[in-house]
C-alpha positions in Angstrom: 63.3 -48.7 36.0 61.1 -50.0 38.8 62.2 -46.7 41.2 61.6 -44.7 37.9 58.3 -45.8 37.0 57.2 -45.6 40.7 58.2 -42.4 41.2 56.1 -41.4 38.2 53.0 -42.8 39.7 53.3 -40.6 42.4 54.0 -38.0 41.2 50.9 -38.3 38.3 48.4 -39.2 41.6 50.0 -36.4 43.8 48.8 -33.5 40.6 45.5 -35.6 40.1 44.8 -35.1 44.3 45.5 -31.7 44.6 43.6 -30.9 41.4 40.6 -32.9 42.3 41.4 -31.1 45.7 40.8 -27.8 44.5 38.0 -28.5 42.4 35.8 -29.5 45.3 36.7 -26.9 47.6 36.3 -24.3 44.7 39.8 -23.3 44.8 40.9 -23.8 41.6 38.5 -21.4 39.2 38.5 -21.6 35.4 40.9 -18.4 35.5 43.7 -20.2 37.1 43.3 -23.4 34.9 43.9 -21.0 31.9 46.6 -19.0 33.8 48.2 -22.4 34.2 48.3 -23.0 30.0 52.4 -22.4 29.9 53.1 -24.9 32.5 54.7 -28.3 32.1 51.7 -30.8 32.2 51.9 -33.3 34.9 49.3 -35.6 34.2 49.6 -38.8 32.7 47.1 -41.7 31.4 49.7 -44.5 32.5 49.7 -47.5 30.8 47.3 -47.7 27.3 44.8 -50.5 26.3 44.0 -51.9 23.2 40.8 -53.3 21.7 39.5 -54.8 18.2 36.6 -52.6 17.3 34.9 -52.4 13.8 37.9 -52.1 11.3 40.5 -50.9 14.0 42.7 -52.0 16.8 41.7 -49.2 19.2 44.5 -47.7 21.6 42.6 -45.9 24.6 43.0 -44.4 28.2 40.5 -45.4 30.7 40.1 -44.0 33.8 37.6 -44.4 37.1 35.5 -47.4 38.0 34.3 -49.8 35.3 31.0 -49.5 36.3 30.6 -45.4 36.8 28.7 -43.7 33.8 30.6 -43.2 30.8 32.2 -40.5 29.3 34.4 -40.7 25.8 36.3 -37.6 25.2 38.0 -37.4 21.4 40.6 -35.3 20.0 41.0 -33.8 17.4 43.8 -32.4 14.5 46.9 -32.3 14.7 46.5 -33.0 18.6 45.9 -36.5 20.5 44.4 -38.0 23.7 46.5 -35.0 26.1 43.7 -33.0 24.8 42.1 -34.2 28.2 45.2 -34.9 30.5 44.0 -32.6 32.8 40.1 -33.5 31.7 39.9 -37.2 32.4 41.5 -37.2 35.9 39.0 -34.9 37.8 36.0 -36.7 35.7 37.3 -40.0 36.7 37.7 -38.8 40.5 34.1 -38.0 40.2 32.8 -41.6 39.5 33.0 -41.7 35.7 34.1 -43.9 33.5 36.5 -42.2 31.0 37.5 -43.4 27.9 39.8 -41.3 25.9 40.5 -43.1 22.5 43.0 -42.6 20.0 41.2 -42.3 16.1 42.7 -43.7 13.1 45.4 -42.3 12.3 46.9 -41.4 15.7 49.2 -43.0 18.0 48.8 -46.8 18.5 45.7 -47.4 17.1 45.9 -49.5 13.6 43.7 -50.9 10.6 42.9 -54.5 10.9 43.6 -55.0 7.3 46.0 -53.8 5.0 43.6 -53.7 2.8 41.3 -51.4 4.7 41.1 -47.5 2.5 43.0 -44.9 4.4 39.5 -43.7 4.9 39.0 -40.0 7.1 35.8 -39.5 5.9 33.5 -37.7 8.9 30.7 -41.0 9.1 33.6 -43.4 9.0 35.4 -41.7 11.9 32.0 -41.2 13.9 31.2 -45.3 13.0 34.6 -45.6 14.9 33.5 -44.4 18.0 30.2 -46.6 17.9 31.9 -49.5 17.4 34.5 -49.1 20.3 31.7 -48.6 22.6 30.1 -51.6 21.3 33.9 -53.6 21.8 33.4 -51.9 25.2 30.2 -52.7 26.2 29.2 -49.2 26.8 25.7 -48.9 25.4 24.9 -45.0 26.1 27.7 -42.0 27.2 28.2 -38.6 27.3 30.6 -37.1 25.1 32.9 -34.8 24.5 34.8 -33.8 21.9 37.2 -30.7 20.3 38.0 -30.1 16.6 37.9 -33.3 14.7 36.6 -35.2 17.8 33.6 -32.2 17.9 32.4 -33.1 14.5 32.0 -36.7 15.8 30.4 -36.5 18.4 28.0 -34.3 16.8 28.0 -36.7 14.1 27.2 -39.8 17.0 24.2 -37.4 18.7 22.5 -36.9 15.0 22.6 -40.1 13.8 23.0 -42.4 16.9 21.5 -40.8 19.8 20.3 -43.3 21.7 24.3 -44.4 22.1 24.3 -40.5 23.0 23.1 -39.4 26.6 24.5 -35.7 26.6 27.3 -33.8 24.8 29.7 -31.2 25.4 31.1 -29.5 21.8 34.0 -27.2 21.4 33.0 -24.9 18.8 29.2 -26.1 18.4 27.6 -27.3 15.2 30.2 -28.6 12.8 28.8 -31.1 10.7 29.6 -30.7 7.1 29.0 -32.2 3.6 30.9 -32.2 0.7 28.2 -29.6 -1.6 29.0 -27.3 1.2 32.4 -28.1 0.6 32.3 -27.1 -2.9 31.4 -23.6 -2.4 33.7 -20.3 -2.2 33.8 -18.9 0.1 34.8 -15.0 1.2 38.4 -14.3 0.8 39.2 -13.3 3.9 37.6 -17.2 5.4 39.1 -19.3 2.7 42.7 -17.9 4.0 41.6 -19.8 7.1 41.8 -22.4 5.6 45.0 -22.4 3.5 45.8 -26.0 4.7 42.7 -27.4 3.3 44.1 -26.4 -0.1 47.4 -27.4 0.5 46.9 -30.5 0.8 44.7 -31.2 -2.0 47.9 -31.2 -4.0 50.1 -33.6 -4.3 53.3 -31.1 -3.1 51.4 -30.7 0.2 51.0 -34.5 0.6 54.9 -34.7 0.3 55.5 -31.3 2.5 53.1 -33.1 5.4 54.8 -36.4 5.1 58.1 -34.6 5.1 57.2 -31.8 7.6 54.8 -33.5 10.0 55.8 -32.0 13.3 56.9 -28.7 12.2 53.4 -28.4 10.4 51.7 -29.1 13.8 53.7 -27.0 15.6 52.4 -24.3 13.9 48.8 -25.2 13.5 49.3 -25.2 17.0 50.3 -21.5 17.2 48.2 -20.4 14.6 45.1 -21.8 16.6 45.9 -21.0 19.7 47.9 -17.7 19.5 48.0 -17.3 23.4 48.3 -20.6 24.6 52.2 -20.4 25.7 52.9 -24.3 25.5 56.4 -25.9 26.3 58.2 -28.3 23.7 58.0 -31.2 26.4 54.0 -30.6 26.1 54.1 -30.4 22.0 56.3 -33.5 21.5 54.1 -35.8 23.8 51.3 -35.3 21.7 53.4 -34.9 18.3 54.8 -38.5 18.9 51.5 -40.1 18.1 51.3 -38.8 14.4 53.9 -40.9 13.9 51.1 -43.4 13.0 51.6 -44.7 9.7 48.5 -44.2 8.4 48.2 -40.5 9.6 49.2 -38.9 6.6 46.9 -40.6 4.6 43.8 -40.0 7.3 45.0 -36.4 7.2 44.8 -36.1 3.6 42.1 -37.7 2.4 40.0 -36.2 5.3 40.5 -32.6 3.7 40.1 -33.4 0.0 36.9 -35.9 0.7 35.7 -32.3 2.6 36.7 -30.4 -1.3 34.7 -33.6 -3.1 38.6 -34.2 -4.3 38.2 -37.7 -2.8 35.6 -40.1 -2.5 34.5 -42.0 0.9 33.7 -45.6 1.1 30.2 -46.5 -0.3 29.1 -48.0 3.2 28.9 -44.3 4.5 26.9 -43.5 1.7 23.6 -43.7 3.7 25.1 -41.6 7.1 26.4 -38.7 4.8 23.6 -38.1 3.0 21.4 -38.2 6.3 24.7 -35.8 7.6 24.0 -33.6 3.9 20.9 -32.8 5.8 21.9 -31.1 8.7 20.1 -32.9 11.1 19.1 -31.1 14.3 20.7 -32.5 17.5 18.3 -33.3 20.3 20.6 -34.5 23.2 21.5 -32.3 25.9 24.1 -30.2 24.8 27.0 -27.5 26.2 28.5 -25.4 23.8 32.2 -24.1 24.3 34.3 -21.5 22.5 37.9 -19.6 23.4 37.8 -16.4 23.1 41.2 -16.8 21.3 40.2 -19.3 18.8 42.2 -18.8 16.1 41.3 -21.5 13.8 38.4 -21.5 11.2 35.0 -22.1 13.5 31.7 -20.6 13.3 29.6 -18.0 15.3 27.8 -19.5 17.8 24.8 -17.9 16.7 24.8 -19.4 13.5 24.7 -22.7 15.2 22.3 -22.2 18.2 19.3 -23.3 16.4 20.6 -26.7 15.3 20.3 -27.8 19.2 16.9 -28.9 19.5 16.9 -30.4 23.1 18.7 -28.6 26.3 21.4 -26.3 25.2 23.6 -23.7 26.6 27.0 -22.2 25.0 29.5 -20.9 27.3 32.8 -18.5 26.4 35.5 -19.5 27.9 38.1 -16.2 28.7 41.6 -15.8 29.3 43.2 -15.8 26.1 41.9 -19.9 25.3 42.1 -20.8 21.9 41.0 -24.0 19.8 42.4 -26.6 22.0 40.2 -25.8 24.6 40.4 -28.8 26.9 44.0 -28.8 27.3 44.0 -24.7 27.9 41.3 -24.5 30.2 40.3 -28.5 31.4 38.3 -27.1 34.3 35.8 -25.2 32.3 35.7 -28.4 30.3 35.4 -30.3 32.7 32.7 -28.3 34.5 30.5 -28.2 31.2 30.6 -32.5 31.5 29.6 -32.2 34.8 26.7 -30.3 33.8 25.4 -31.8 30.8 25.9 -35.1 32.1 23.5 -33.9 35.2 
């Protein structure tokens, strides 16, 4: 085991060398990194930490010296902290503290309480986030964030943002409410989002529950039509919805979207401020895939809600939603440069 685990190390710091390699000497472009997409991904976070934060024991990554300036990258649905395996390496090679946290619902992080509602309402997720950085002592950081993890850390810049020093988005604006939620709305979008609907019933609890990896196997596909990943790269991030509490996250996250479920009344205050659509004033870097095949608006419907520095880049090549783990480099370019 010794010979097994030490062989691993080497080989995870070997990729993360010639990576950082070939980002400083310009030779590794974002087309490459998105040529790259089919391949077996060799980096690894190593060993995970835990931490009591807010209603949670928190499992997280963390990467680069204690005391570099923070970055927390989040993930999103149905994917898990390999969202940035090829993200966090680089950023931490570059003097940054990177802390890549599991949310509630996913892989080892778990409720407090048993008692504690199966809660996936957007504030509660964002309060998360705050509260690990106070557990970590992180007062201010830039971050970064795809899908679910997009919608908090836009939810963190609107309502928090002096926790907030700069923030890189995949897919922009996507804070929502639950009036918004209410309305129809063209047929052609609401076939988008034919899991939304599924499970606000009951059968599509059951089917999750029962079908949990096949289901995320295909939102996978579905979302990223050109993104050719292996089964080796699927099951490591499909092992953390084993959580326990993932199906009820999941769940209740879509119907509290449908106003099929209510939140917890100690949110009350954020999502009526979030109701709002509050204009974001921290620096900001827009990405979208020009494969994105999940449900995600125009970027020019969402340019306006960036009140401070802003720029949106397309990222080429056949990417789609999963943008950090298709094409890290751009991501990790657009950190660099918002963080700047």
């Amino acid at each position: 085991m010794p010979d097994e685990i030490d062989q691993e190390r080497r080989r995870f710091f070997g990729a993360t060398a010639m990576a950082f390699a070939a980002t400083q000497f310009g030779l590794m472009g974002p087309a490459q990194a998105q040529q790259a997409t089919g391949e077996p991904v060799a980096a690894s976070f190593g060993p995970l930490k835990q931490i009591d934060a807010g209603v949670l024991s928190v499992g997280y990554a963390e990467l680069g010296p204690a005391d570099g300036p923070p970055v927390i990258l989040l993930h999103g649905w149905p994917y898990d902290i390999h969202t940035y395996a090829n993200v966090a390496p680089p950023l931490a090679a570059k003097g940054h503290r990177v802390i890549v946290p599991y949310l509630r619902g996913y892989g080892p992080t778990r409720f407090l309480s048993h008692d504690s509602m199966r809660n996936g309402q957007q504030s509660a997720i964002a309060a998360d986030i705050v509260a690990l950085m106070d557990a970590l002592g992180i007062e201010k950081a830039t971050i970064g964030g795809c899908d679910w993890g997009a919608r908090t850390a836009n939810i963190i810049a609107a309502l928090w943002p002096e926790r907030c020093k700069a923030m890189v988005s995949v897919s922009g604006y996507l804070i929502g409410n639950q009036q918004a939620g209410k309305l129809p709305l063209p047929p052609k979008d609401e076939l988008q989002w034919w899991y939304q609907y599924y499970f606000a019933t009951d059968r599509g609890r059951a089917g999750y529950e029962k079908y949990t990896r096949d289901f995320a196997r295909l939102i996978w596909q579905l979302a990223s039509p050109q993104w050719n990943f292996d089964d080796a790269t699927f099951e490591r991030s499909a092992a953390a919805l084993d959580n326990p509490d993932h199906v009820a996250i999941v769940v209740h996250n879509y119907r509290w979207r449908l106003g099929l479920a209510a939140g917890e009344q100690q949110y009350d205050a954020f999502e009526q401020r979030l109701a709002q659509a509050p204009f974001i004033g921290v620096p900001t870097v827009t990405l979208e895939g020009d494969a994105n095949g999940a449900p995600h608006p125009n970027a020019s419907a969402y340019a306006k809600m960036f009140s401070g520095k802003y720029a949106h880049r397309v990222v080429t090549g056949g990417i789609g939603h999963n943008l950090p783990q298709e094409a890290p480099q751009a991501f990790v370019d657009a950190v660099v440069e918002v963080d700047a």
